[in-house]
VOGU-3710 file (C-alpha; in Angstrom, 3 decimals, decimal comma):
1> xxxxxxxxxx> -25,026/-12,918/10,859  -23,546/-15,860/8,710  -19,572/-15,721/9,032  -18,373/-16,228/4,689  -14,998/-17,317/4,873  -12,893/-17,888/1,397  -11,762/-21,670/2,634  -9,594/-22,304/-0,416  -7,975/-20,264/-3,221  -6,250/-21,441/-6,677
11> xxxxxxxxxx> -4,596/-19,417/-9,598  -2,689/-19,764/-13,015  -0,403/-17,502/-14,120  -1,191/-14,836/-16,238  0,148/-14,392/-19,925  0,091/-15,661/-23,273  -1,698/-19,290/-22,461  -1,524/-20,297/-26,527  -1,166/-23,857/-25,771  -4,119/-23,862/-22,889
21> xxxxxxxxxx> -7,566/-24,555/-23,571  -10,430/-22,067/-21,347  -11,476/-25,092/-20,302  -8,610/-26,531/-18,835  -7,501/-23,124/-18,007  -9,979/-22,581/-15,298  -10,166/-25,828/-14,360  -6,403/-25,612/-13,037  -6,953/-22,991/-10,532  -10,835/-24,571/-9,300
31> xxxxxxxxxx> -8,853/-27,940/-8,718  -5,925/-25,914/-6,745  -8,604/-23,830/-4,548  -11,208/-27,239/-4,121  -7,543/-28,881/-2,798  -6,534/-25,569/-0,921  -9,968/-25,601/1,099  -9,590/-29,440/1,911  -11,648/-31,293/-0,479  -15,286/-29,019/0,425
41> xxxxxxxxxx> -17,424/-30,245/-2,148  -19,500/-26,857/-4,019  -23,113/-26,700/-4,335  -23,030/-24,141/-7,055  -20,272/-22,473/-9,498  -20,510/-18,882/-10,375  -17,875/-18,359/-13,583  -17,016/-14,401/-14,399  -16,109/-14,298/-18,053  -16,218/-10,816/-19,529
51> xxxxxxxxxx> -15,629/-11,844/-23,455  -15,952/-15,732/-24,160  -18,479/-15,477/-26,519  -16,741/-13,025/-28,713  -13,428/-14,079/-27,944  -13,677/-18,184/-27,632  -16,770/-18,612/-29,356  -18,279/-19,939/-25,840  -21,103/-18,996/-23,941  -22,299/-21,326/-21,104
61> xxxxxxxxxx> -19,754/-21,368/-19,072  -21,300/-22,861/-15,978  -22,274/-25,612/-17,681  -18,929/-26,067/-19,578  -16,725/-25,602/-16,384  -18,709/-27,806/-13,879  -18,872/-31,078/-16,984  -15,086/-30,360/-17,373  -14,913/-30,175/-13,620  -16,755/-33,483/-12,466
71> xxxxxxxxxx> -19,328/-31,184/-11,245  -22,508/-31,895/-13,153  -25,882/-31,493/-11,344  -24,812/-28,574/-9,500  -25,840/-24,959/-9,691  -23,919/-23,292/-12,220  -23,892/-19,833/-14,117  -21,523/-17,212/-15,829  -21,980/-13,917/-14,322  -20,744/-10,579/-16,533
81> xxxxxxxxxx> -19,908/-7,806/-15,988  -17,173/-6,541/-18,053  -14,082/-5,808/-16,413  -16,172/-6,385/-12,484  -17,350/-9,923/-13,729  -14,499/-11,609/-11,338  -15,860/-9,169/-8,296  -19,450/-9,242/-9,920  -19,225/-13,898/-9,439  -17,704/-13,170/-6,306
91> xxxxxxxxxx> -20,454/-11,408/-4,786  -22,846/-13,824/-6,264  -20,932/-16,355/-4,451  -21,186/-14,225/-1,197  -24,774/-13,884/-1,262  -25,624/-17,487/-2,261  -24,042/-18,641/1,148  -25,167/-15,724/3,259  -29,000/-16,886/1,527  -28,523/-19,964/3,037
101> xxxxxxxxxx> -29,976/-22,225/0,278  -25,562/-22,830/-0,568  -23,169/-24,311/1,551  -20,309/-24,520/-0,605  -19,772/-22,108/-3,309  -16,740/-22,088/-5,953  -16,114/-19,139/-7,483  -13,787/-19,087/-10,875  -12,614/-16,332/-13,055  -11,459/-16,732/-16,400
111> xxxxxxxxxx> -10,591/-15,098/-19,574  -8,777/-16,488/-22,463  -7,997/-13,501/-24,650  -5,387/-14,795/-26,988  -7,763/-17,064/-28,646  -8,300/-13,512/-30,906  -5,413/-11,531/-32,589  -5,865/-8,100/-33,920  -8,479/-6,443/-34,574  -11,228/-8,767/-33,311
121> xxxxxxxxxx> -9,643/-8,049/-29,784  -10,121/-4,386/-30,049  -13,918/-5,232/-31,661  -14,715/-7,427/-28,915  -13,397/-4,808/-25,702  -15,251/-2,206/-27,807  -18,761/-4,229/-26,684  -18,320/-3,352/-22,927  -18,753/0,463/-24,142  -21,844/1,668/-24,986
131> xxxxxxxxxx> -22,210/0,707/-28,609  -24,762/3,339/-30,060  -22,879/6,184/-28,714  -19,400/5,355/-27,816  -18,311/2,169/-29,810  -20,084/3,185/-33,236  -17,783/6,525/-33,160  -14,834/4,719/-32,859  -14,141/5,297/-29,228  -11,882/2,803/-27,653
141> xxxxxxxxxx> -11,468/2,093/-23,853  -7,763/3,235/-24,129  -8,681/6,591/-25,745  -11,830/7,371/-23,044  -9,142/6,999/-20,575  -6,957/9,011/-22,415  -9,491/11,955/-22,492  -9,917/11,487/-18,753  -6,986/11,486/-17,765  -6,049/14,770/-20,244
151> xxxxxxxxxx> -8,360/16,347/-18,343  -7,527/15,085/-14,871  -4,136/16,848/-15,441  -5,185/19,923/-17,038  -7,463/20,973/-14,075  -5,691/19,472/-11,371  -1,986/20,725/-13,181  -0,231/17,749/-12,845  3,274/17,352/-14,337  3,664/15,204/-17,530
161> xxxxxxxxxx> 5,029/12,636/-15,047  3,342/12,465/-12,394  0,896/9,063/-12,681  4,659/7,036/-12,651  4,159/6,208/-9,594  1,464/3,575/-10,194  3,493/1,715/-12,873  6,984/2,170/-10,286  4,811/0,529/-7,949  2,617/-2,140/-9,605
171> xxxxxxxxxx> 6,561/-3,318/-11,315  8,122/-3,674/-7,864  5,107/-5,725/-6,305  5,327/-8,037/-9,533  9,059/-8,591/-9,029  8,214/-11,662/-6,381  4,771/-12,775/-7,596  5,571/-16,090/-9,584  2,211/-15,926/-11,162  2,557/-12,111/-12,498
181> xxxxxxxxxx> 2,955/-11,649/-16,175  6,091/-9,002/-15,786  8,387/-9,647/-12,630  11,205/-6,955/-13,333  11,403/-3,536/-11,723  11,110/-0,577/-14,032  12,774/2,764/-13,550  11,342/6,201/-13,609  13,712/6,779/-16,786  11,873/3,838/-18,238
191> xxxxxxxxxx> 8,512/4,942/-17,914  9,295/8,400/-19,414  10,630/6,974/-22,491  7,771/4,186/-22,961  5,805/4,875/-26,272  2,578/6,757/-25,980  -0,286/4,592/-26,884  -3,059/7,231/-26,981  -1,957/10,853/-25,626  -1,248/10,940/-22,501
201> xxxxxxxxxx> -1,242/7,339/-21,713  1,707/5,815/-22,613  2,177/1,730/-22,229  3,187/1,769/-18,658  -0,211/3,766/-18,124  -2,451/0,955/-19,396  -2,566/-2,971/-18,330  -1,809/-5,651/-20,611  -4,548/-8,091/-21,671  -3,684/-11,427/-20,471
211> xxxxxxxxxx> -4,936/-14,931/-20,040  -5,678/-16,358/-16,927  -7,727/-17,923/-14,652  -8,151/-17,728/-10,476  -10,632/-19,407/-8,210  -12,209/-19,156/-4,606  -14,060/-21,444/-2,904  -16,636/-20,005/0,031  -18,357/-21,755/3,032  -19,834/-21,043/6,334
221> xxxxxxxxxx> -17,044/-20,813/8,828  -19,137/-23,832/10,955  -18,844/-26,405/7,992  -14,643/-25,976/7,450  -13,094/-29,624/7,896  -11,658/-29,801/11,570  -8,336/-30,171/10,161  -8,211/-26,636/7,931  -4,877/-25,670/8,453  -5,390/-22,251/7,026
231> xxxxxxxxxx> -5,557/-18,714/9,039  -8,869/-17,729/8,771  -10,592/-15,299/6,424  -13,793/-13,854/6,036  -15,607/-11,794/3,393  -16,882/-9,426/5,615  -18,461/-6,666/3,400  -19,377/-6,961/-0,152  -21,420/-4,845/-2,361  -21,698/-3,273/-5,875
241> xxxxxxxxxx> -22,531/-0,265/-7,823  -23,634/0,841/-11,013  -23,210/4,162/-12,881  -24,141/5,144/-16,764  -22,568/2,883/-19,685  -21,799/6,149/-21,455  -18,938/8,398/-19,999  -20,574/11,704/-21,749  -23,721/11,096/-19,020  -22,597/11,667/-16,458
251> xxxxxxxxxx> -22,602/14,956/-14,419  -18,939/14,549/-13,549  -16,814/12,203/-15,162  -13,600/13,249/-12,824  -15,620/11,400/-9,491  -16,519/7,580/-9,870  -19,373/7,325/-7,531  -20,126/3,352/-7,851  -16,475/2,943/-6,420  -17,531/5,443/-3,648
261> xxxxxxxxxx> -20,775/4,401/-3,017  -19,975/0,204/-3,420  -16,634/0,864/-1,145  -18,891/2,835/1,786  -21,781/0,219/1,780  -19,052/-2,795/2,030  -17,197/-0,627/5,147  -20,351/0,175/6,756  -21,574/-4,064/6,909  -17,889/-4,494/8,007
271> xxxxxxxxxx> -17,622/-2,167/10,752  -14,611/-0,420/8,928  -12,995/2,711/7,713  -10,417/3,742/6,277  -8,297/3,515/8,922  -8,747/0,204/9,634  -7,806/-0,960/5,732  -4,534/-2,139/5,402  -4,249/-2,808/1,986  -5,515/-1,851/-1,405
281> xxxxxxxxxx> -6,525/-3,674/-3,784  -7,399/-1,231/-6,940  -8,473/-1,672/-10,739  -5,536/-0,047/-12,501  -6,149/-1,242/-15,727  -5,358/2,408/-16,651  -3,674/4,812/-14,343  -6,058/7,354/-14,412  -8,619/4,407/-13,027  -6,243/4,320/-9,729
291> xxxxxxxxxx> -6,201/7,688/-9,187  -10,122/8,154/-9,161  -10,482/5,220/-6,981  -8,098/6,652/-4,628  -9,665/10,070/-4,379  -13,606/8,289/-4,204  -13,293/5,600/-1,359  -11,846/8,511/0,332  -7,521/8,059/0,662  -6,992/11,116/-1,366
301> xxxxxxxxxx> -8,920/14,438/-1,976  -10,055/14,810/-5,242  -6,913/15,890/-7,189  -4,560/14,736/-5,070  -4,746/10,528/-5,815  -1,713/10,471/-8,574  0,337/12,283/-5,608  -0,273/9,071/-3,033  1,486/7,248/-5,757  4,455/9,962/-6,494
311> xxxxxxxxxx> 5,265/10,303/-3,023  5,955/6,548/-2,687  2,478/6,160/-0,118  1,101/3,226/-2,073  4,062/0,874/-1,791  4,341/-1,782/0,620  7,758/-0,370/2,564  6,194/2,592/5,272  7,744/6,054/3,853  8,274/9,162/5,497
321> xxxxxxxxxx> 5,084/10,626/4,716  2,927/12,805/6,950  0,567/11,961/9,238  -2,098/13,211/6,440  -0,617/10,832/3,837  -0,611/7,702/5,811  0,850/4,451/3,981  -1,691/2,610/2,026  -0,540/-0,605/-0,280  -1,741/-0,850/-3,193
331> xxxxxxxxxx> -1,863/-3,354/-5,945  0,607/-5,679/-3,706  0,843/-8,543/-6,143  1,452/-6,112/-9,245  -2,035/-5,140/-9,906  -3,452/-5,531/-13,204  -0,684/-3,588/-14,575  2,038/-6,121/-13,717  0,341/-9,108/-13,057  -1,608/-8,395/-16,175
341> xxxxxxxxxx> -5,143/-7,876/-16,780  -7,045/-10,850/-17,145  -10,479/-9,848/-18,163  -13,887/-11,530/-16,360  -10,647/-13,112/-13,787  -9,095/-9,517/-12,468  -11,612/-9,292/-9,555  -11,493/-13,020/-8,682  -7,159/-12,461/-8,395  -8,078/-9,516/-6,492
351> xxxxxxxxxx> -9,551/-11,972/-3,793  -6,949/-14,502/-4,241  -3,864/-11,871/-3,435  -5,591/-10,191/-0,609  -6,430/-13,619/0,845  -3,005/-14,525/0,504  -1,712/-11,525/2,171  -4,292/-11,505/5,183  -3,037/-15,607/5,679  0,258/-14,136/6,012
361> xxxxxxxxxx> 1,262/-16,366/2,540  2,375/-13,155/0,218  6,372/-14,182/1,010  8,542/-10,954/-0,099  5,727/-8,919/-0,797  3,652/-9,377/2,660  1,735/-6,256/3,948  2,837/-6,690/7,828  0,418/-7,167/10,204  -2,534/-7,350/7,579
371> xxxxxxxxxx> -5,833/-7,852/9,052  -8,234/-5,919/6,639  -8,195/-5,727/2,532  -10,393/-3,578/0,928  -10,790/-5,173/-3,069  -12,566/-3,100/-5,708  -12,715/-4,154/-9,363  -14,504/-1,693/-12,098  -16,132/-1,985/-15,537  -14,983/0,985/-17,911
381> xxxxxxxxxx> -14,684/4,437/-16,787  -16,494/2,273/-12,909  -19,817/2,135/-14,625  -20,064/-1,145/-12,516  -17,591/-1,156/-9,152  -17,845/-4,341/-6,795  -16,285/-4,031/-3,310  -15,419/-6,232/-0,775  -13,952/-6,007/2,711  -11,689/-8,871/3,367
391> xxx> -10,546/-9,333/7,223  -8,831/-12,144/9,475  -11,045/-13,764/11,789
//
């Protein structure tokens, strides 16, 4: 089978990017990961974007980034899929080179959400929801995870406190990560005191929208220049999921199956479990999210995934937990909580931080001995998950 390695990798950091175009946004972090892999000239450009058109007034994407880039004449789209569109272009990118009809594929993920204010933020999040039944009542993506998670606690009994952990966690990670949008430590005092956004989430249960932009760049190990100077890495797994748009379809809405499902099929073409994953990277745009992701790729039994996170098991320092609660870092760079959540790029930083970590390049915050990174990025309440498996070569 075809050996997909990420060859180079390129990212902004994420906050308030008034002064930045989109444009020249994501073409910072293509130009960084084109340098990164040695000058490997792409074939085609997949761009996740999960609200351009309602946010930048842009659509074509593709087209935009590759004319920006220098690029023009080669393949190039905008995948989206919500919050998954950075996992969603990266598996695109994946199967383009394991076709073999692309040698060189860039993958970019952008989002520029400060180009709203207000309102016409909350309108244009509101369109990843289902709109006839979900959006039309009001229902925000805060407030479905609010309801989740109220009823994650109530039939599982967990204490008022007990999803800190994720926030303690995601804070600590973002402390050395020059490219996270909050690098200071937060204190257990300090999330019980934060203001409560929509009952029980309170703002250290929920990410912060941010702007941003990361990039990839994928080959076949045989065509790397002779002088790559990187450790290797190869997307070994990859696959994705889908589950109703609507929360109130499903049978259980405490169990995301697509991160389940998209998670096994990704192990399985790997030749991994979960022992063999040494790092985590999760979609905790809301705390609740972490949890269920935990409990359905298989780390926790179902109840018990805000625990991993109050017993210190998702951090990257080894703790004295049992043998049944084995370590398992998580969100290593901050997560989208720290690092900040930046839209259609999320999945695409996923990638970028787990590549880092398996080059042995994360500095202060380097998983030891890394050889396998599980990534999983979600739509909504995972009514699209994309999974990859990550390894060293």
């Amino acid at each position: 089978m075809t050996e997909i390695v990420i060859a180079g990798i390129g990212q902004t950091e994420v906050g308030e990017h008034w002064d930045i175009g989109l444009r020249e946004l994501a073409f910072a972090a293509l130009q960084e990961a084109v340098k990164d892999s040695g000058g490997l000239k792409p074939q085609a450009l997949f761009v996740g974007n999960m609200l351009a058109p309602n946010l930048s007034n842009q659509a074509h994407l593709g087209v935009l980034l590759a004319d920006y880039a220098g690029l023009l004449g080669i393949e190039a789209v905008t995948v989206e899929a919500a919050g998954a569109s950075g996992g969603a272009a990266l598996r695109q990118g994946y199967i383009a080179i394991a076709s073999g009809l692309v040698d060189v594929a860039l993958v970019v993920g952008v989002e520029k959400f400060t180009d709203k204010v207000g309102p016409d933020v909350d309108a244009a999040i509101a369109t990843t929801s289902d709109s006839d039944f979900e959006a039309v009542q009001g229902m925000t993506t805060t407030a479905q995870a609010a309801l989740l998670m109220r009823r994650y606690m109530h039939e599982h009994k967990v204490p008022s406190d007990g999803f800190a952990g994720f926030a303690l966690t995601a804070h600590a990670n973002a402390v050395n990560n020059p490219c996270a949008m909050f690098r200071k430590a937060i204190k257990p005092e300090t999330y019980a005191k934060a203001e409560t956004v929509s009952e029980p989430i309170n703002l250290f249960d929920m990410a912060p929208n941010a702007d941003g932009a990361a990039a990839l760049v994928l080959t076949r190990r045989d065509l790397l220049p002779s002088n790559f100077h990187h450790p290797l890495v190869k997307v070994s797994g990859s696959a994705a999921s889908s589950d109703t748009l609507a929360l109130h379809d499903r049978k259980d809405m405490l169990f995301f199956d697509t991160a389940h499902l998209s998670a096994g099929k990704a192990m399985k073409q790997a030749g991994a479990i979960l022992d063999h994953i040494d790092l985590f990277e999760y979609d905790d745009v809301f705390s609740i999210y972490a949890a269920l992701q935990l409990e359905a790729v298989g780390f926790a039994v179902r109840g018990q995934g805000w625990k991993l996170a109050a017993d210190g098991l998702i951090g990257l320092k080894p703790t004295s937990g049992d043998a049944d609660s084995p370590q398992i870092p998580c969100a290593t760079m901050g997560g989208m909580k720290a690092r900040g959540f930046p839209g259609g790029a999320a999945g695409v930083y996923q990638a970028v931080e787990a590549t880092m970590q398996l080059r042995g390049q994360a500095g202060a915050n380097q998983v030891p001995n890394a050889k396998t990174a599980l990534i999983q990025s979600l739509a909504g309440p995972a009514s699209t998950a994309v999974s990859h498996i990550l390894q060293t070569t």
